[in-house]
FIZA-831871 format. One record per residue (C-alpha): residue number from 1; x, y, z. Coordinates in Angstrom, 1 decimal. Layout:
N
{k: NUM	east: X	north: Y	up: Z} .
...
This chain:
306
{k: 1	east: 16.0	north: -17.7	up: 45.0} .
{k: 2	east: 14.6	north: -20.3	up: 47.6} .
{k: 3	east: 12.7	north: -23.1	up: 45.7} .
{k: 4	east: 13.3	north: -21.3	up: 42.1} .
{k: 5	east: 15.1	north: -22.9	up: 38.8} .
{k: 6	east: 18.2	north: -21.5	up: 37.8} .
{k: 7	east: 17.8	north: -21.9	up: 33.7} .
{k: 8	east: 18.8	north: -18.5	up: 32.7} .
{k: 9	east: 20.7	north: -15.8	up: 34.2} .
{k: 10	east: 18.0	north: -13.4	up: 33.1} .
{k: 11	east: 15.4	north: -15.0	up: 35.4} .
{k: 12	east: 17.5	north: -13.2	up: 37.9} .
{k: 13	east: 17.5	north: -9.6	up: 39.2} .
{k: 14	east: 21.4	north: -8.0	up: 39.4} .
{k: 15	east: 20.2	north: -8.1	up: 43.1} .
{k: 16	east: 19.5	north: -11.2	up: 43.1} .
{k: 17	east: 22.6	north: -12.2	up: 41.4} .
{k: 18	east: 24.8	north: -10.0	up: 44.1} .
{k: 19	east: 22.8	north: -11.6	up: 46.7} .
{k: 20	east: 24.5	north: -15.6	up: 45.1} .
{k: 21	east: 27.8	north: -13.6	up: 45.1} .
{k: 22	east: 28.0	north: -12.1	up: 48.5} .
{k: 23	east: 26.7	north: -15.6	up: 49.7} .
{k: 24	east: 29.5	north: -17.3	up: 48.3} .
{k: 25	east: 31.9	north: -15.1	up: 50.0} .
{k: 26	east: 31.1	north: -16.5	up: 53.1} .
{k: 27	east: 31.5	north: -20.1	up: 52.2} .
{k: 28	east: 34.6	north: -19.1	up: 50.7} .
{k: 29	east: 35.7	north: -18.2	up: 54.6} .
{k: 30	east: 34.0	north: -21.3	up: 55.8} .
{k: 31	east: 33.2	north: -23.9	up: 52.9} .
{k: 32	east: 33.0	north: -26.9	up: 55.6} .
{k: 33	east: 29.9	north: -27.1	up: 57.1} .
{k: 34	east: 26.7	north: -29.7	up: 57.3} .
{k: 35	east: 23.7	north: -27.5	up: 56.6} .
{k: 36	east: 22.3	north: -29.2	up: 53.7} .
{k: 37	east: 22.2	north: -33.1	up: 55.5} .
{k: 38	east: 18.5	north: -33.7	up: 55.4} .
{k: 39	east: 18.6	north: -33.0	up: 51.5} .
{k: 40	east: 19.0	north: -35.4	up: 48.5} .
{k: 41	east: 20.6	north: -33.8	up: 45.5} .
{k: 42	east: 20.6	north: -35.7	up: 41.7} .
{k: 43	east: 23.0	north: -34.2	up: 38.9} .
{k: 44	east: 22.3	north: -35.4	up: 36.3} .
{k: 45	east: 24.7	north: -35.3	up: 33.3} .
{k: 46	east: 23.9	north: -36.2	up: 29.2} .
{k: 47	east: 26.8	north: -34.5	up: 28.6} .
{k: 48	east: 30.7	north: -34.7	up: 29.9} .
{k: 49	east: 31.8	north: -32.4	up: 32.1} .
{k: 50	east: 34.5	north: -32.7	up: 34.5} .
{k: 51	east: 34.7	north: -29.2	up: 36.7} .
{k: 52	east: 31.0	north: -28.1	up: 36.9} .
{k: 53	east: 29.8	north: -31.7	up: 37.4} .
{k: 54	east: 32.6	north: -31.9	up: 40.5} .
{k: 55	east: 32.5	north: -28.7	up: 41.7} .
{k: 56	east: 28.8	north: -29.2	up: 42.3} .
{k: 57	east: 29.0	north: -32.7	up: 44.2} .
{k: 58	east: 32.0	north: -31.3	up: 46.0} .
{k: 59	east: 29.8	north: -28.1	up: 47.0} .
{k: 60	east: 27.4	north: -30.0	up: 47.9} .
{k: 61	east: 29.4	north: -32.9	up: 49.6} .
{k: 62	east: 30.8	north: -30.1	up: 51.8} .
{k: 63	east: 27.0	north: -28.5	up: 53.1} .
{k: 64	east: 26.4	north: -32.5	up: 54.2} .
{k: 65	east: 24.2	north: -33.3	up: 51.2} .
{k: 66	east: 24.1	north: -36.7	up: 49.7} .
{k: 67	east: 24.4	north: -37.0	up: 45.9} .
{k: 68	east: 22.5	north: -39.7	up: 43.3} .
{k: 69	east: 22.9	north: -39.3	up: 39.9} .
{k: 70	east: 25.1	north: -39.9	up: 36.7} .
{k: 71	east: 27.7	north: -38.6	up: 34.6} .
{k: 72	east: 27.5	north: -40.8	up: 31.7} .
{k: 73	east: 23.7	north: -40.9	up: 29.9} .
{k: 74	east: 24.8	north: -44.4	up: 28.5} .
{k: 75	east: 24.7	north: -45.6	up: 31.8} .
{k: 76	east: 21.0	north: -44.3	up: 32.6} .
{k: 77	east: 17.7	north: -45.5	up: 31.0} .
{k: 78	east: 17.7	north: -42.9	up: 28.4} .
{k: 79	east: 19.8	north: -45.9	up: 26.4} .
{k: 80	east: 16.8	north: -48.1	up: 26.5} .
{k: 81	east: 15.0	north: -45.1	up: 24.9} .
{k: 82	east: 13.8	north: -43.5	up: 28.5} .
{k: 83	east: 11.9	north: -39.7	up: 27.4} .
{k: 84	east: 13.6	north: -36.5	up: 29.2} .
{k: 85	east: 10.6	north: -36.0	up: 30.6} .
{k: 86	east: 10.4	north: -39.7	up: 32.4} .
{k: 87	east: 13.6	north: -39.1	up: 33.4} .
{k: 88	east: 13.0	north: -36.0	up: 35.5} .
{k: 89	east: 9.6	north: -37.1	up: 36.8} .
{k: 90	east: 11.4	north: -40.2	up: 38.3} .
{k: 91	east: 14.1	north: -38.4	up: 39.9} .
{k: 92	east: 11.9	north: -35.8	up: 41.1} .
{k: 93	east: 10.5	north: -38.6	up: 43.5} .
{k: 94	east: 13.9	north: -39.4	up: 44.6} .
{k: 95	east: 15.8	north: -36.4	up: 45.3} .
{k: 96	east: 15.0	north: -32.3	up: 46.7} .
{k: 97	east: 16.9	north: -30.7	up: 43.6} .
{k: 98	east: 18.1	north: -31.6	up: 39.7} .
{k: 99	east: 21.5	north: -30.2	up: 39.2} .
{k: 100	east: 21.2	north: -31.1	up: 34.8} .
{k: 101	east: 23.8	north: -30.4	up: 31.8} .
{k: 102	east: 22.1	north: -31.4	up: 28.6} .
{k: 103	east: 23.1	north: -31.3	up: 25.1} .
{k: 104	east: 19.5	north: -30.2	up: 23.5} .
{k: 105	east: 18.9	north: -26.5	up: 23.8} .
{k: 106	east: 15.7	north: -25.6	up: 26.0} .
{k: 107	east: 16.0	north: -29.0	up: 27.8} .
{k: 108	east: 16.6	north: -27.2	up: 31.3} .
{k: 109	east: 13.3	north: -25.2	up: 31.2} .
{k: 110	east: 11.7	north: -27.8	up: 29.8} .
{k: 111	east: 12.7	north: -30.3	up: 33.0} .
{k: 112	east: 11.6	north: -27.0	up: 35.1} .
{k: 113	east: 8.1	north: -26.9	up: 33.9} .
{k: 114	east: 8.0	north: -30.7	up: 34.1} .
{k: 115	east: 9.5	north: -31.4	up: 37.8} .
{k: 116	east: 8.1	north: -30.3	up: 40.9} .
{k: 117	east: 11.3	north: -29.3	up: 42.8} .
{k: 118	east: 13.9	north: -27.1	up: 41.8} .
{k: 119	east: 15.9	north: -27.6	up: 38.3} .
{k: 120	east: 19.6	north: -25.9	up: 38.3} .
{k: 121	east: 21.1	north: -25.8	up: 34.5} .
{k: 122	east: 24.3	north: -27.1	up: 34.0} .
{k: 123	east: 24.1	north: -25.9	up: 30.7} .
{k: 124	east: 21.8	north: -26.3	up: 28.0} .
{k: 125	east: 23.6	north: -27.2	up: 24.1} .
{k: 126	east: 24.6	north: -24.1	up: 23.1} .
{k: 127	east: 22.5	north: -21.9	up: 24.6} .
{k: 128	east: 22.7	north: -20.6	up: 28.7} .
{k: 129	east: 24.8	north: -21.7	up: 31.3} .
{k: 130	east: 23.9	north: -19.5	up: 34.1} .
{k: 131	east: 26.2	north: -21.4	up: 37.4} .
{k: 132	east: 29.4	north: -20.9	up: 35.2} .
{k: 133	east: 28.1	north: -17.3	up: 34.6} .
{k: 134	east: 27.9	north: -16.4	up: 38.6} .
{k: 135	east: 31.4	north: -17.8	up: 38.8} .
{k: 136	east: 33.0	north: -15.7	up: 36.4} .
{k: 137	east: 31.2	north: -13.1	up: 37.8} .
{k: 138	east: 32.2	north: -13.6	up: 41.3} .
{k: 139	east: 35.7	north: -14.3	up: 39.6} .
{k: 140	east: 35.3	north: -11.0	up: 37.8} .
{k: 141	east: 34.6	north: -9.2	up: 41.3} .
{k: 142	east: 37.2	north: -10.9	up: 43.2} .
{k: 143	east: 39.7	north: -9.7	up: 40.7} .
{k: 144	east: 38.7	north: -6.3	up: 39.9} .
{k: 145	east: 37.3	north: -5.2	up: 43.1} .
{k: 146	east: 34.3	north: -4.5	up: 41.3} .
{k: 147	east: 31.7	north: -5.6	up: 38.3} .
{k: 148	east: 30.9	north: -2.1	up: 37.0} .
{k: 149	east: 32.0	north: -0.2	up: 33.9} .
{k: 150	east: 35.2	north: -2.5	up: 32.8} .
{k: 151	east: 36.4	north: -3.4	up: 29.3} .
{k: 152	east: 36.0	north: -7.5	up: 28.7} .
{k: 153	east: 37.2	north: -9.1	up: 25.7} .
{k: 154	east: 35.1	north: -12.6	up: 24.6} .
{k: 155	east: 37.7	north: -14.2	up: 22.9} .
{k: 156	east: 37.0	north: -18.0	up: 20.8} .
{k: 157	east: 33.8	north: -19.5	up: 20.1} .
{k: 158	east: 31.3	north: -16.5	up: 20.7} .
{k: 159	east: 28.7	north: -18.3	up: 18.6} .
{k: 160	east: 28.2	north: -21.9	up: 20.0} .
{k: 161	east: 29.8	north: -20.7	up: 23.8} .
{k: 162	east: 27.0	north: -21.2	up: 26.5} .
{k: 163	east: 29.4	north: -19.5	up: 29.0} .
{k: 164	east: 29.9	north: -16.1	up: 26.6} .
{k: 165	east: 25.8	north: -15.6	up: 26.2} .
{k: 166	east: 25.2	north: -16.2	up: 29.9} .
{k: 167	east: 28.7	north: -13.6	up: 30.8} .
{k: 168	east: 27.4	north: -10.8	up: 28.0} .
{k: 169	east: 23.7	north: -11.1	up: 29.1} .
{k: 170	east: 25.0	north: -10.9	up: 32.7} .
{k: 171	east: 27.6	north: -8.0	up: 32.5} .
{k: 172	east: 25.1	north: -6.0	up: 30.3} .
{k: 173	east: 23.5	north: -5.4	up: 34.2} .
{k: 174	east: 26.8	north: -3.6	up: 34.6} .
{k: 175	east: 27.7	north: -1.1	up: 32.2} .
{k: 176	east: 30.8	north: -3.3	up: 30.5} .
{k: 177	east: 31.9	north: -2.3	up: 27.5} .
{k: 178	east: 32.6	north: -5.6	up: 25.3} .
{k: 179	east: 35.3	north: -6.7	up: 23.0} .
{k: 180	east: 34.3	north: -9.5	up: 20.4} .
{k: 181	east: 37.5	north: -11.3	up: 19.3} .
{k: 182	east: 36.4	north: -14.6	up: 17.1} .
{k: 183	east: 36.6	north: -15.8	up: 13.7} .
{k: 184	east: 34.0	north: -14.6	up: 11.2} .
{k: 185	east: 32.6	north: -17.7	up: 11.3} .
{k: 186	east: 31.9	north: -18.2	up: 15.2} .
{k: 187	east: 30.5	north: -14.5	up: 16.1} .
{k: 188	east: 28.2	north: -14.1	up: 18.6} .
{k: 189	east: 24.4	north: -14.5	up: 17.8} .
{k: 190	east: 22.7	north: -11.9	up: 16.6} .
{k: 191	east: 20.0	north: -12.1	up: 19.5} .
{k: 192	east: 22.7	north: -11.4	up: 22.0} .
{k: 193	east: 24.2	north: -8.5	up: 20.8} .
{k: 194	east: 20.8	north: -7.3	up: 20.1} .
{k: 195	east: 20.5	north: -7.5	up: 23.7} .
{k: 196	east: 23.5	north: -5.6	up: 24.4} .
{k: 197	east: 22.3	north: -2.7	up: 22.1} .
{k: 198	east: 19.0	north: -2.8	up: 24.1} .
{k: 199	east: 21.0	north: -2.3	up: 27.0} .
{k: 200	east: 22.7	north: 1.2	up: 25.0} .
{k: 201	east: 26.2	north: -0.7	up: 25.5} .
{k: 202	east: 28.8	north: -0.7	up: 23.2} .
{k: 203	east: 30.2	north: -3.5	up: 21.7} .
{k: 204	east: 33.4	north: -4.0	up: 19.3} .
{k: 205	east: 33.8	north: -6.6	up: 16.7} .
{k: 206	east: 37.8	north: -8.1	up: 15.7} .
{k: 207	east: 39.5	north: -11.0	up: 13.9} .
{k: 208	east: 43.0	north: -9.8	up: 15.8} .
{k: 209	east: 43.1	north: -10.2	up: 19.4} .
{k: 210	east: 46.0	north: -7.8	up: 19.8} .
{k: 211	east: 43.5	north: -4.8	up: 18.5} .
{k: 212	east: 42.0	north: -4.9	up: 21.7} .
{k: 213	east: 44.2	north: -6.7	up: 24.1} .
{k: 214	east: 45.9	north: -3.8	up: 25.3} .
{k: 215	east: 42.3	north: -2.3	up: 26.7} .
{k: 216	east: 40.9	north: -4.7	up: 28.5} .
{k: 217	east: 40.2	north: -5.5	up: 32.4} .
{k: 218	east: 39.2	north: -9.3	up: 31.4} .
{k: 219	east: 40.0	north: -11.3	up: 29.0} .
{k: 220	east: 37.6	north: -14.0	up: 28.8} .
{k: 221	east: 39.6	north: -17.4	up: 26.4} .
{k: 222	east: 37.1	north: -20.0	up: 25.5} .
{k: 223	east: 37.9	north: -23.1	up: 23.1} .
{k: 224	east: 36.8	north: -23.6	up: 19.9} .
{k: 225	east: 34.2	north: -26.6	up: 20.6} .
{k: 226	east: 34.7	north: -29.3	up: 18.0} .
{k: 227	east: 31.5	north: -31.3	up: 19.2} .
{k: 228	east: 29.5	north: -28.4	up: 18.3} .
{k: 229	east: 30.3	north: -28.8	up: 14.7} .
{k: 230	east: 28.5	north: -30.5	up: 12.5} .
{k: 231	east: 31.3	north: -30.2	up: 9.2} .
{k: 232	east: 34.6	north: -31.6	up: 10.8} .
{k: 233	east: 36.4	north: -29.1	up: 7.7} .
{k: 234	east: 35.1	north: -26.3	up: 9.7} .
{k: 235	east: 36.1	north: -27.2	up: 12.3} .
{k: 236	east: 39.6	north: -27.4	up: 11.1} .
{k: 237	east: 39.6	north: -24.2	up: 10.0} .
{k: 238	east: 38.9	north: -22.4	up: 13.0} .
{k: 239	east: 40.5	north: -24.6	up: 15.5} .
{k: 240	east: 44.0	north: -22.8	up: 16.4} .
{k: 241	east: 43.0	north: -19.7	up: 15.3} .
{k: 242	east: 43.5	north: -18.1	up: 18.9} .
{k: 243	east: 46.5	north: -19.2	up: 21.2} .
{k: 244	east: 47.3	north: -16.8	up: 23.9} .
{k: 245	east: 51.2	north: -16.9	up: 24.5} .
{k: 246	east: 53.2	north: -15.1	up: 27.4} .
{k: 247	east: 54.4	north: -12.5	up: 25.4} .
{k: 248	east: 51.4	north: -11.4	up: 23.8} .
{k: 249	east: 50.6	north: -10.2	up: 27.8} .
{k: 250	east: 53.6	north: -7.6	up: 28.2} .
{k: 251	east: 51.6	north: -4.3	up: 27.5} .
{k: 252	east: 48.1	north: -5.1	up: 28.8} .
{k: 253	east: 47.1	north: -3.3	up: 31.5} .
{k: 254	east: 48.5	north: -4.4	up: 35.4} .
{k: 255	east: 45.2	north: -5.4	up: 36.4} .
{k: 256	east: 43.9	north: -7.5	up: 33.7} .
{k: 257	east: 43.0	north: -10.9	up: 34.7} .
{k: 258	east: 42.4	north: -13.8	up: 32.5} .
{k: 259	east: 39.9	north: -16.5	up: 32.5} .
{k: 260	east: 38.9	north: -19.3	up: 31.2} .
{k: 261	east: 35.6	north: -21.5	up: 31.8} .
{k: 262	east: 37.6	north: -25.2	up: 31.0} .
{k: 263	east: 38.8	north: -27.3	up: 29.3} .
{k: 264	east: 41.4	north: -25.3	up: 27.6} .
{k: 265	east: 42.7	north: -27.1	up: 24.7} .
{k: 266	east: 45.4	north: -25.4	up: 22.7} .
{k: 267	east: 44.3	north: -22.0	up: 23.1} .
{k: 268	east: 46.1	north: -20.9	up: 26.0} .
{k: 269	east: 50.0	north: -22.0	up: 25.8} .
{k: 270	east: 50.8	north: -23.5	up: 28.7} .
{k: 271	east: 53.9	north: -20.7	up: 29.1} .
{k: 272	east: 50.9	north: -18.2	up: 30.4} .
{k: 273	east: 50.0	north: -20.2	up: 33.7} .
{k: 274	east: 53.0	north: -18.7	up: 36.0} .
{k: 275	east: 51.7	north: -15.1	up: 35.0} .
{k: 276	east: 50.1	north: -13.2	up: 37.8} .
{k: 277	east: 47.4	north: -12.3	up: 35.2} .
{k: 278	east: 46.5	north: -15.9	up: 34.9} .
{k: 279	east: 43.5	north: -16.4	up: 36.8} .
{k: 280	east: 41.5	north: -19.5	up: 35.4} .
{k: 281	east: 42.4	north: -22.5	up: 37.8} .
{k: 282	east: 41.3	north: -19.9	up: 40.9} .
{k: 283	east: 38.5	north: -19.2	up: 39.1} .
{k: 284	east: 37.6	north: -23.2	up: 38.9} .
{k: 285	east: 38.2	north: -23.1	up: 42.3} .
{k: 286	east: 35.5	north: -20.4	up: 42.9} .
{k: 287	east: 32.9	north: -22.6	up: 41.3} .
{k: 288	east: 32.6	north: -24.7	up: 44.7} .
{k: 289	east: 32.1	north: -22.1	up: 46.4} .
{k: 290	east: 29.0	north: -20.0	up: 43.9} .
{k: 291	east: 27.6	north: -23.4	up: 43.9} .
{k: 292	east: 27.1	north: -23.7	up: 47.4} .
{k: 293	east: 25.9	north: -20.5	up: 47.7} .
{k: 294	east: 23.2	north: -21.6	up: 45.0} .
{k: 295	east: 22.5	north: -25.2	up: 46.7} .
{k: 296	east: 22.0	north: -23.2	up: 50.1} .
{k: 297	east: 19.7	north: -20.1	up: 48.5} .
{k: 298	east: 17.3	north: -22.7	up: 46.4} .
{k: 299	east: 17.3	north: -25.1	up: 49.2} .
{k: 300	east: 16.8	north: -21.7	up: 51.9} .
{k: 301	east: 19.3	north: -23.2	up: 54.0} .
{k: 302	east: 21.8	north: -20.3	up: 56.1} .
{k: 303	east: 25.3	north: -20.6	up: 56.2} .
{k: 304	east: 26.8	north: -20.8	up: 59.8} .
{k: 305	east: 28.7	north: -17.8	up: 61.0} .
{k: 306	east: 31.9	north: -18.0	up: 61.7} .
């Protein structure tokens, strides 16, 4: 991946994307240690974010990198009606690689084609949002011991959920079998489970989560995202329509593992954090770690043995 965007996780071979994995296991050992200090990186956020906006300054705080950038548009030129594509041609002077989250869809590739450095997508409206993908998967492999031929359940907003069409795109690399819990409204895009059925997966479609609950390996919560809706009525009537309690856990299987890419809002109860099953603040934790290993492969910097 040295000098190459990340936009979409299917720019990526599955080698490619073990390659990010196996990387980050080593700054997992080590996650301390100054190989990125002659590099300049800019993140760059239209959008809030709190974990993948931190968990990139902290991975990249902890290679020795310096950071310029902002988390709050209002506080950058776009407010005195800067383009996107000024935007990125004047940080591209000041920095060695664009860490972006931006609400319009495309925008990421669109800053690739424009900049000559490396862009990373920090996700893209509703469309990719390939770092959080390599997380879960790491997440996924940490957990399971593997990434091949298990049983994950997409549980929320399948239709507007940037993290869900970067996971299903990514897992369809590895024979998973998929479980589509979400309201009629919110189901995933036709497109991806076109490209699931391209793939000669199978794929299963419920309203109930407790049809499937009981088969999976993952189960993959997401929030319903209000800011994605355009009808505040619709909104309404979708947005408690999943809440994962304690007791809904007691016959899943004793390695199921669930996950969550953040914020939760209502749709894990808070009584499911002390289960061993609970896996979503590790899997925060993980995102340091996948995002070095993608600071130090674009930037074709080594890790230091330990």
């Amino acid at each position: 991946m040295e000098n190459r965007s990340l936009i979409s996780i299917n720019d990526h071979t599955p080698e490619e994307l073990i390659k990010i994995l196996d990387l980050a296991e080593k700054f997992e050992e080590k996650p301390k240690q100054k190989i990125l200090s002659d590099y300049v990186v800019a993140t760059l956020f239209f959008e809030p974010s709190t974990r993948t906006r931190l968990s990139f300054e902290s991975a990249a705080n902890q290679l020795g990198a310096r950071v310029i950038g902002f988390s709050d548009a209002s506080n950058s030129s776009v407010q005195k009606g800067e383009s996107l594509k000024d935007t990125i041609l004047t940080v591209n002077q000041y920095s060695d690689i664009i860490i972006m989250r931006h609400p319009i869809e495309g925008s990421a590739r669109f800053a690739s084609e424009v900049a000559s450095i490396p862009v990373v997508n920090a996700g893209d409206g509703a469309n990719q949002h390939p770092t959080q993908c390599l997380l879960d998967l790491y997440s996924i492999r940490k957990t399971q011991g593997k990434l091949d031929n298990l049983n994950i359940a997409l549980v929320g907003d399948l239709k507007y959920g940037r993290t869900v069409h970067s996971l299903t795109e990514a897992m369809c690399h590895f024979n998973a079998t998929f479980h589509l819990v979400s309201p009629t409204e919110l189901k995933l895009p036709s497109s991806v489970k076109r490209f699931i059925k391209e793939k000669n997966l199978e794929y299963h479609q419920y309203t109930d989560l407790m049809e499937c609950i009981d088969k999976v390996d993952i189960l993959y919560m997401t929030r319903i995202q209000r800011e994605r809706f355009s009808d505040p009525i619709e909104y309404e009537k979708v947005k408690n329509y999943y809440i994962l309690k304690n007791k809904m856990l007691e016959n899943t299987k004793p390695n199921l593992r669930i996950l969550h890419p953040l914020p939760r809002v209502n749709e894990i109860n808070e009584d499911v954090d002390n289960n061993p099953k609970a896996y979503y603040f590790q899997q925060a934790l993980n995102g340091v770690f996948v995002r070095q290993a993608i600071l130090a492969s674009i930037l074709g910097a080594d890790p230091v043995n330990k």
